[in-house]
Rosetta silent file (secondary structure, phi, psi, omega in degrees, C-alpha in Angstrom):
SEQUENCE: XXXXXXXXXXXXXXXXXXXXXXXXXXXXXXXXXXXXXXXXXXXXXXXXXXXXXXXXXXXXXXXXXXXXXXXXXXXXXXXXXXXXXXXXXXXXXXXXXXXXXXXXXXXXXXXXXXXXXXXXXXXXXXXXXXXXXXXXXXXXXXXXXXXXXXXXXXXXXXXXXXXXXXXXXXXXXXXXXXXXXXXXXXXXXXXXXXXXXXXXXXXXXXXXXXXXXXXXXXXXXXXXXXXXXXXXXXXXXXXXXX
SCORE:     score description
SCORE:     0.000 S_00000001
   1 L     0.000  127.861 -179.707  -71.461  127.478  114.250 S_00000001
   2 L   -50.962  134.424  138.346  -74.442  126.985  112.046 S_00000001
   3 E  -110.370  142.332  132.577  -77.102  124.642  114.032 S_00000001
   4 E   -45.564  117.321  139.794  -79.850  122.371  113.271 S_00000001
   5 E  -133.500  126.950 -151.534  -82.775  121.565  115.534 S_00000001
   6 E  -117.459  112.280 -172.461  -84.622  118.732  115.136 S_00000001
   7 E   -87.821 -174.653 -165.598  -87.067  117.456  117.806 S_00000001
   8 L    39.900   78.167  163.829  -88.415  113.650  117.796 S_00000001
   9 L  -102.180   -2.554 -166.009  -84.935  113.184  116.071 S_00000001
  10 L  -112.696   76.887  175.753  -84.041  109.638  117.221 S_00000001
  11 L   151.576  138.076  168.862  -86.341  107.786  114.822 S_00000001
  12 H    55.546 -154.653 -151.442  -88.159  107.614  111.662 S_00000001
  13 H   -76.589    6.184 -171.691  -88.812  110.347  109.497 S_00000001
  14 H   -81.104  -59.915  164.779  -87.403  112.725  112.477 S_00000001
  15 H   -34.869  -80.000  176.963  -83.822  110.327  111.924 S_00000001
  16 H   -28.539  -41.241 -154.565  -84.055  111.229  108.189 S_00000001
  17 H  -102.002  -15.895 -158.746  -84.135  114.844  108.463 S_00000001
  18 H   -91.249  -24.360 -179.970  -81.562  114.885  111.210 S_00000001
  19 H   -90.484   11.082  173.578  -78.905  113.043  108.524 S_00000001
  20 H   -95.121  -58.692 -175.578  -80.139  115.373  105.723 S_00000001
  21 H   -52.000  -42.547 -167.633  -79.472  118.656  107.788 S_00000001
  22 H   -74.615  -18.662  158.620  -75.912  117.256  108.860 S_00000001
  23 H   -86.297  -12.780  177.048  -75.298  116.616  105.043 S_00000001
  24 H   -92.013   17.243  172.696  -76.429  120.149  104.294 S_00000001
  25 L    97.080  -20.131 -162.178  -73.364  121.321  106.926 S_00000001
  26 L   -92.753  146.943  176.444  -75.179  121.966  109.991 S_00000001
  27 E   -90.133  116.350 -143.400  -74.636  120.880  113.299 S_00000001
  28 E   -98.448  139.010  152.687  -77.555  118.752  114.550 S_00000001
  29 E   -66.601  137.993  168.180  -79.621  119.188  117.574 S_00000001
  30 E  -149.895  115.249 -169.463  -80.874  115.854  117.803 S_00000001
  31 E  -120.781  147.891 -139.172  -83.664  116.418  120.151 S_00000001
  32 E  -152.429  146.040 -172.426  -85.419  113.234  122.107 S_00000001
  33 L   -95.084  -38.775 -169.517  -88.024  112.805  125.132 S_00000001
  34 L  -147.422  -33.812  161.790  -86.742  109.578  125.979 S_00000001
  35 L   -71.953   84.272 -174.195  -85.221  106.764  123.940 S_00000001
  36 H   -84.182  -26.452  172.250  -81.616  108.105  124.393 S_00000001
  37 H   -49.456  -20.520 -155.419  -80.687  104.551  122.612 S_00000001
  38 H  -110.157  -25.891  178.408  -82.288  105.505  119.871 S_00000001
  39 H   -99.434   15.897 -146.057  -81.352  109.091  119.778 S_00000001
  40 L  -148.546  -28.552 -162.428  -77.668  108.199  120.465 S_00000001
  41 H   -93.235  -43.299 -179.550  -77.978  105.692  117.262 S_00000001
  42 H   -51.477  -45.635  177.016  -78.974  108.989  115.057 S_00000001
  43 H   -66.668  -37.871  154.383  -75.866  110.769  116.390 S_00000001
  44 H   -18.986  -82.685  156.535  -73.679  108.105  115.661 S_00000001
  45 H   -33.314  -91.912 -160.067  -74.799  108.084  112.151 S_00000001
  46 H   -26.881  -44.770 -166.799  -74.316  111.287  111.813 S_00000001
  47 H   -74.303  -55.075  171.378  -70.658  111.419  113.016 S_00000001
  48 H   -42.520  -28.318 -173.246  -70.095  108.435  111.234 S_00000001
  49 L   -84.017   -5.046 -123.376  -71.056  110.283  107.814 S_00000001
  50 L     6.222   48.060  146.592  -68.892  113.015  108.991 S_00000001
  51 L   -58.039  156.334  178.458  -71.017  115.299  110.518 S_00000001
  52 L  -142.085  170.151 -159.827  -71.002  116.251  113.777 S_00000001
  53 E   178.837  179.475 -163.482  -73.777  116.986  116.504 S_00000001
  54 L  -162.016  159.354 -171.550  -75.098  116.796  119.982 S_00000001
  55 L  -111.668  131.049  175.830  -78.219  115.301  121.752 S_00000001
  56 E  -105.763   90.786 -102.544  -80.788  117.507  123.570 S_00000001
  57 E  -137.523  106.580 -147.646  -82.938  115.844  125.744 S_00000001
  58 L   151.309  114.266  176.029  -86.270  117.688  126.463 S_00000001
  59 L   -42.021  120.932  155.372  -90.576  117.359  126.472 S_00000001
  60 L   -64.878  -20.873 -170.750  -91.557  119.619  123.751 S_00000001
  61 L   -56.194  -32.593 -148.950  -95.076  119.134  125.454 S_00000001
  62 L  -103.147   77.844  163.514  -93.347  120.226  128.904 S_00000001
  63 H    -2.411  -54.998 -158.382  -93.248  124.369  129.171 S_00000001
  64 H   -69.730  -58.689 -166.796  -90.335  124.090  132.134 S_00000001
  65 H   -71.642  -63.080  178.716  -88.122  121.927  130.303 S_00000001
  66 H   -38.736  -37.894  175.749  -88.280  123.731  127.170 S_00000001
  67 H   -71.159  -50.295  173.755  -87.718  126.719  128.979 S_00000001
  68 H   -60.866  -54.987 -150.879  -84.814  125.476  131.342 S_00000001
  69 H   -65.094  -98.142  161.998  -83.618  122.600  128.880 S_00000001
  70 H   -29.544  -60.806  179.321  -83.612  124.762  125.421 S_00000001
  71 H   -61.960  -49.534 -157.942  -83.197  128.021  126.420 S_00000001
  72 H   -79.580  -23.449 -163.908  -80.397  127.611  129.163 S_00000001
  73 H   -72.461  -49.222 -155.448  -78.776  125.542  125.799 S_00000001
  74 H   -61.861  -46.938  159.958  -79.089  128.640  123.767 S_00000001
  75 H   -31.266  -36.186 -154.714  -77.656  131.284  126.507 S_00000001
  76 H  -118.112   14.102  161.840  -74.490  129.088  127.268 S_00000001
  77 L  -107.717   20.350 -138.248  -73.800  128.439  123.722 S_00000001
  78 L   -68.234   -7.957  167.634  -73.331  131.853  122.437 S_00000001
  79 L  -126.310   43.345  160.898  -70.851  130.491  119.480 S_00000001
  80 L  -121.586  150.806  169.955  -73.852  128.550  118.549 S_00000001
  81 L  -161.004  164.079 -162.691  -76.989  129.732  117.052 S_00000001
  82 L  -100.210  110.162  166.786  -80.157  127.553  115.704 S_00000001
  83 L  -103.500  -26.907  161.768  -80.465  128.907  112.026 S_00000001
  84 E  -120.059  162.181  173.488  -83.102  125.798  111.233 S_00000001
  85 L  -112.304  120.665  140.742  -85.959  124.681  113.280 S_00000001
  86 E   -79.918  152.871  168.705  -87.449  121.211  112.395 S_00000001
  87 E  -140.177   97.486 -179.876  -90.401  120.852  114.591 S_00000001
  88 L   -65.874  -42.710 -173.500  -90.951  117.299  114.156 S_00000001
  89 L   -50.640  132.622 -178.690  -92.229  116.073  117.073 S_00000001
  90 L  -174.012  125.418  178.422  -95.553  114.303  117.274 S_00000001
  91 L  -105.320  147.820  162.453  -97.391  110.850  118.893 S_00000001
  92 L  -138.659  157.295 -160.652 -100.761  109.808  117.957 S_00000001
  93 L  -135.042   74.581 -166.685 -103.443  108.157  120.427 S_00000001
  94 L   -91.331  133.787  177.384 -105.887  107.151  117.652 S_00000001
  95 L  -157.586  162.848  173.742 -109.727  106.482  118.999 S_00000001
  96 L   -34.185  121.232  171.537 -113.442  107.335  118.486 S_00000001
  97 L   -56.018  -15.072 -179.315 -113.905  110.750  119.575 S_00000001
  98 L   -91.510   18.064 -171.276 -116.506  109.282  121.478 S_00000001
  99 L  -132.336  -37.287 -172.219 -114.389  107.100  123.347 S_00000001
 100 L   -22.369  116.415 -172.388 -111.746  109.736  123.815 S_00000001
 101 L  -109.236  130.031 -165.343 -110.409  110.273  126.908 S_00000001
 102 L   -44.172  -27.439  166.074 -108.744  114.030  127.639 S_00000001
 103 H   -57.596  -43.012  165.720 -105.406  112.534  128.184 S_00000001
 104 H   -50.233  -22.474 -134.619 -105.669  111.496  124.656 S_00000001
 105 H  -132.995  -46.449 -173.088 -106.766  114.364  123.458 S_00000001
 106 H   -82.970  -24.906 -169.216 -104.432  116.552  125.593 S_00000001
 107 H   -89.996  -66.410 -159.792 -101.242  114.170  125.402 S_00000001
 108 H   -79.972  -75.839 -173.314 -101.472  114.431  121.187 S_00000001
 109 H   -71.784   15.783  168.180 -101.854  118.247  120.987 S_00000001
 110 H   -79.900  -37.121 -172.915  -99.947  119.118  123.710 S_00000001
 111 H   -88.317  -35.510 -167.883  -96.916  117.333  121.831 S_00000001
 112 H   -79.714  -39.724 -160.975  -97.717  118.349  118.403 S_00000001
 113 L  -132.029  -87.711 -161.116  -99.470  122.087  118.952 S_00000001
 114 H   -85.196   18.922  136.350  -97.837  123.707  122.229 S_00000001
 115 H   -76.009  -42.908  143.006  -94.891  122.058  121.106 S_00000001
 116 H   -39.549  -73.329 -148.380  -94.356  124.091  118.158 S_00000001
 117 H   -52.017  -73.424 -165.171  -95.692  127.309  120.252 S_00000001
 118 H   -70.724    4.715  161.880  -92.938  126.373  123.087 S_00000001
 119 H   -75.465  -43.927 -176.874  -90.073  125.418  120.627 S_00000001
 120 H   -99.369  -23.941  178.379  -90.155  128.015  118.291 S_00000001
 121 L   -72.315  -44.510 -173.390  -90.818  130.911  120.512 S_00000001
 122 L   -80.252    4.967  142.295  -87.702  129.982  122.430 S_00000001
 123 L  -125.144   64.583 -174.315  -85.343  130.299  119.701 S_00000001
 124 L   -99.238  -35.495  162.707  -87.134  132.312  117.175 S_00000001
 125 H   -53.768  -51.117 -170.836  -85.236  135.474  118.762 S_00000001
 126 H   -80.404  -15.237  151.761  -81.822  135.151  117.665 S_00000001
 127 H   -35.849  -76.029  176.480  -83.565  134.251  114.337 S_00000001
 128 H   -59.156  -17.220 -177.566  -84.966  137.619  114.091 S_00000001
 129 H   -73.567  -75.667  168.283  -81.532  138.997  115.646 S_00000001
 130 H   -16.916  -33.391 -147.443  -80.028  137.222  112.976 S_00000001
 131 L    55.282   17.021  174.117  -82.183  138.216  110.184 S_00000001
 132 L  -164.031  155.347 -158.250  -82.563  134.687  109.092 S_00000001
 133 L  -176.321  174.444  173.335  -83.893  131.444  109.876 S_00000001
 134 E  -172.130   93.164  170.760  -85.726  128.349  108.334 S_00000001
 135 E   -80.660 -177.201 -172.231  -88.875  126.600  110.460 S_00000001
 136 E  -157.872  110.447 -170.284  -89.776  124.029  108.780 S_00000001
 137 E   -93.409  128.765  149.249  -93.232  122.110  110.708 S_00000001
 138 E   -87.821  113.040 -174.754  -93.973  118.243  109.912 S_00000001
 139 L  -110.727 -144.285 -164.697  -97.675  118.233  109.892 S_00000001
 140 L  -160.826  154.902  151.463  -99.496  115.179  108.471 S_00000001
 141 L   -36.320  -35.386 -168.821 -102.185  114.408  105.516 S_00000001
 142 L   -92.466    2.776  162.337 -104.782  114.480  108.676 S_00000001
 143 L   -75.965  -22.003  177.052 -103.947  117.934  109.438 S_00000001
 144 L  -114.702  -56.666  159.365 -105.203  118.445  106.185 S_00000001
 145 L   -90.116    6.362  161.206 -107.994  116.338  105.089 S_00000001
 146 L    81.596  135.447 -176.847 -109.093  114.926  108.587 S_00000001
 147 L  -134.483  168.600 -108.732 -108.814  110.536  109.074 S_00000001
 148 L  -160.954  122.408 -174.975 -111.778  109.219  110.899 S_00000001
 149 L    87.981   -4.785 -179.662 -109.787  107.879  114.613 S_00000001
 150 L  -150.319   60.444 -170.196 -107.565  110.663  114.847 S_00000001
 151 H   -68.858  -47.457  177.456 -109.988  113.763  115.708 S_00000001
 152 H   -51.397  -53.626 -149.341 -107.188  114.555  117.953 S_00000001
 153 H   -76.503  -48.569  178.841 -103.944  113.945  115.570 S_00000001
 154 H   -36.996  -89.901 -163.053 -106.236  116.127  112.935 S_00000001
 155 H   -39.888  -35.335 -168.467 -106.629  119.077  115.181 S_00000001
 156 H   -87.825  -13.640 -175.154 -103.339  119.405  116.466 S_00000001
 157 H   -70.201  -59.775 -164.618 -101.789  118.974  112.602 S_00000001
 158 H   -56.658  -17.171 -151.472 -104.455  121.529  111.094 S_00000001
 159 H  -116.897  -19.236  158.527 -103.873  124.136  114.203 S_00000001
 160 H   -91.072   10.850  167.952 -100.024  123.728  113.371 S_00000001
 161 H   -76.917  -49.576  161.798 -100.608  124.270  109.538 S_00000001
 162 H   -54.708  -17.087  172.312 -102.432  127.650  110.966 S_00000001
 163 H   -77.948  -63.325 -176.343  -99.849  128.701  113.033 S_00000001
 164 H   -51.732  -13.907 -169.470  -97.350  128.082  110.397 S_00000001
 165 H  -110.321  -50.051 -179.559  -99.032  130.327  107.859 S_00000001
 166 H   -72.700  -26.135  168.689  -99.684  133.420  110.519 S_00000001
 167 H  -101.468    2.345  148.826  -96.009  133.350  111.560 S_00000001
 168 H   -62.203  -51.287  161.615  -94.538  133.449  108.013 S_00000001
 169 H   -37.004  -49.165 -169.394  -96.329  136.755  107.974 S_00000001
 170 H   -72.506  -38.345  167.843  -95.258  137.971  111.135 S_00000001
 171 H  -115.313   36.398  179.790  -91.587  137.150  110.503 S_00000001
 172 H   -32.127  -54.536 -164.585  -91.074  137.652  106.654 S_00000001
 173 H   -97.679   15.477  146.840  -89.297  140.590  106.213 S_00000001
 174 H  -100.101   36.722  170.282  -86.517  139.571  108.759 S_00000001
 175 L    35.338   52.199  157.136  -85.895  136.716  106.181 S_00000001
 176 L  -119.867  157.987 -163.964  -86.912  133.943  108.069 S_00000001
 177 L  -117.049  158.067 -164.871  -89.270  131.486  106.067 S_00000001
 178 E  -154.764   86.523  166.649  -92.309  129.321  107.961 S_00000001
 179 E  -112.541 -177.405 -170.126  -93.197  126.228  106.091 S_00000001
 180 E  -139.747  140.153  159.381  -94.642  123.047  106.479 S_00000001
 181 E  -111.578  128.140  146.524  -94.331  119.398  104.935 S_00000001
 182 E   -49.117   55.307 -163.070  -97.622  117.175  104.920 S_00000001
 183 E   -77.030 -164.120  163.837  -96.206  113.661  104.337 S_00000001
 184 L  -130.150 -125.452 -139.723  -99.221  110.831  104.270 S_00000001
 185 L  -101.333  116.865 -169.616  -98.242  107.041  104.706 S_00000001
 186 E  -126.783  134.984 -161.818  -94.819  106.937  104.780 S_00000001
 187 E   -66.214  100.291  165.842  -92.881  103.623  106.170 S_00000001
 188 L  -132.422  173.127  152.553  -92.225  104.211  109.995 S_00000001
 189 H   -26.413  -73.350 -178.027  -93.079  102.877  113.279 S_00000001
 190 H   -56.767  -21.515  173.062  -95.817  105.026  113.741 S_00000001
 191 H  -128.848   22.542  160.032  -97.641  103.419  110.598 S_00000001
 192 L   -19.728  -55.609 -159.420  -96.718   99.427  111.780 S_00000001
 193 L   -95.074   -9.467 -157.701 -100.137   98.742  112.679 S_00000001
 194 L   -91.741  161.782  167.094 -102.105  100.091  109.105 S_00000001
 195 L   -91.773   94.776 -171.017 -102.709   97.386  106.202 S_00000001
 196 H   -69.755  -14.154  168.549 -100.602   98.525  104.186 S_00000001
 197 H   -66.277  -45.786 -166.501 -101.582   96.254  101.034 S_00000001
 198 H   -84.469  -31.172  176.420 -105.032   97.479  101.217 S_00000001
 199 H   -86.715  -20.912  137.204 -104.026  101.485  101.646 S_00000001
 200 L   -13.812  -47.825 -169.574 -101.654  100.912   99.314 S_00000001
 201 L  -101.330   -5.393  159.384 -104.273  100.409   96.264 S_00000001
 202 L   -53.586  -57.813 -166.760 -105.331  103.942   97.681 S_00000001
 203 L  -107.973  146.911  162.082 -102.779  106.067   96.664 S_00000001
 204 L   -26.065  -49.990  171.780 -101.809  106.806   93.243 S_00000001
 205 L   -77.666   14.219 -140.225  -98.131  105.627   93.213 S_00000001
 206 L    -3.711   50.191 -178.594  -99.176  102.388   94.850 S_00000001
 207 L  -145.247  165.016  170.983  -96.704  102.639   97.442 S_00000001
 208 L   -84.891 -166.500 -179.816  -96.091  104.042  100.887 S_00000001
 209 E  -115.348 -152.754 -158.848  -93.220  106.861  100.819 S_00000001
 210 E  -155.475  112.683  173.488  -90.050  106.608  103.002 S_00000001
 211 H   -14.402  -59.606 -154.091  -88.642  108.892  105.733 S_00000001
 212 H   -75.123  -68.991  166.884  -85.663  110.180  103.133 S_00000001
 213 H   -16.409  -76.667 -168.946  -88.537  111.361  100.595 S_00000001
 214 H   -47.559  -53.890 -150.340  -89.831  113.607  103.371 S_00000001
 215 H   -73.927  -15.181  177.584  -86.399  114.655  104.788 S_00000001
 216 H   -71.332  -46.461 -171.527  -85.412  115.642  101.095 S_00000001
 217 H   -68.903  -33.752 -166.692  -88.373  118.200  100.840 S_00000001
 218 H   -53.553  -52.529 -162.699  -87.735  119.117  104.916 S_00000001
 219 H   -83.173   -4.580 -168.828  -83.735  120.228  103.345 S_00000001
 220 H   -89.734  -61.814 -134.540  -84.957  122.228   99.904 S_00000001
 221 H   -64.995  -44.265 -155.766  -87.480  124.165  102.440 S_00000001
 222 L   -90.967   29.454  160.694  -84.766  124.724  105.053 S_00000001
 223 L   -88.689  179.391 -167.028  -82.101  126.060  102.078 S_00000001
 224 L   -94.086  -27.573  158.983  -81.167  129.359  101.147 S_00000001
 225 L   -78.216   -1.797  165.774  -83.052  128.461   97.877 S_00000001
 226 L   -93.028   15.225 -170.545  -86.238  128.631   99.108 S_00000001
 227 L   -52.873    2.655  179.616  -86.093  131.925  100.268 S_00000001
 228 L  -129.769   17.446  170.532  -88.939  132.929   98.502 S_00000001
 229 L  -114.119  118.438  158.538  -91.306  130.178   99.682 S_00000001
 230 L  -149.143  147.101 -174.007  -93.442  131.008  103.056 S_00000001
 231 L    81.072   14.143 -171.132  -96.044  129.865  104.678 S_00000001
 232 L   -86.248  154.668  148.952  -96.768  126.559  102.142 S_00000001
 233 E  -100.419  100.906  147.598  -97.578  123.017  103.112 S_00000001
 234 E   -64.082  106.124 -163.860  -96.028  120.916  100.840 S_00000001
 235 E   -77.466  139.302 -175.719  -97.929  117.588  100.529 S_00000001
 236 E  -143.236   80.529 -172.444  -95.849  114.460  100.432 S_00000001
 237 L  -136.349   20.621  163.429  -98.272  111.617   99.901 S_00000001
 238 L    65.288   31.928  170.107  -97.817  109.912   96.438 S_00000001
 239 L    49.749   44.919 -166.915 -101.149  111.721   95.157 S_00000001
 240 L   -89.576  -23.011  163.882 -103.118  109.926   97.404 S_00000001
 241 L  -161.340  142.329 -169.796 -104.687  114.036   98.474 S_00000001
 242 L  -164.166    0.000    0.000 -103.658  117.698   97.999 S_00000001
């Protein structure tokens, strides 16, 4: 059985992509640190669409659990295999850098940046076993042009756009593909607190975008037709920068 896994799936643009992969056939990972209501509401959906899927419960941030959690999944599932990765996951702790405090600073790229590294290394082997795969990284506009309050959220975006570009290379020719989508301010939780009227007159389309927008690019990347796109960031910000 084909799988999907998508961490920070029980919410927001994470949600989206977990009901686009279960309309593209695959059987969703729907992977969650904590809010099992909320990750239990995705699966639902899903089933309800008729799809089917399972909830995985696991820090990306936290080296053990990914190792015990994830791994011990992938061993004792053997007529399972992960053929996409989303690696979704991500918090922001936006402040001054000069106010920063290292949990902040350690707390965002721990979940964001050695959360890819411990996610994808543990099932990027049967990928290569396989000969095929499709990551697929959500990175952010401030991984790419830097916001002013989020020195942190920047760094850990931009050091998973680099990662994502040095391991398309590395696993190319065993036809796995290593992309990325950028969105910018797209209507979630996570952008609650911005004025949105005022950022709004910002971007070119005068609108924010919408978790389904993203999760639409997140399913062409992680198709069989893109097989000849790796290592891209696709920007998905209504031409506010690219």
């Amino acid at each position: 059985m084909k799988c999907a896994l998508v961490t920070g799936g029980s919410r927001g643009i994470g949600r989206a992509i977990c009901y686009k992969m279960a309309d593209m056939g695959y059987y969703v990972l729907v992977n969650y640190k904590a809010n099992e209501q909320e990750a239990q509401k995705t699966l639902d959906q899903i089933r309800q669409n008729g799809g089917d899927g399972e909830l995985l419960k696991f820090d990306v941030a936290n080296k053990n659990e990914v190792n015990e959690l994830l791994t011990n999944w992938i061993e004792t599932n053997s007529e399972k295999y992960i053929e996409v990765l989303i690696n979704n996951a991500g918090i922001k702790d936006d402040v001054l850098l000069m106010w920063m405090k290292d949990e902040q600073w350690d707390n965002v790229l721990g979940t964001s940046l050695n959360g890819f590294f411990y996610v994808t290394r543990a099932v990027l082997n049967s990928m290569l076993m396989k000969k095929y795969g499709r990551i697929v990284n959500v990175v952010s506009l401030s991984g790419l042009k830097g916001l002013p309050g989020q020195v942190n959220y920047s760094a850990a975006k931009a050091g998973v756009i680099g990662a994502t570009k040095a391991l398309a290379q590395e696993v190319a020719r065993r036809g796995i593909t290593v992309n990325a989508v950028a969105p910018g301010f797209i209507t979630t939780d996570m952008t609650e607190g911005l004025n949105e009227k005022e950022l709004k007159s910002m971007i070119p389309v005068k609108r924010f975008g919408t978790p389904e927008e993203v999760a639409h690019a997140v399913g062409f990347l992680a198709s069989e037709n893109a097989s000849y796109i790796t290592g891209e960031v696709l920007s998905i910000n209504g031409g506010l920068y690219s």
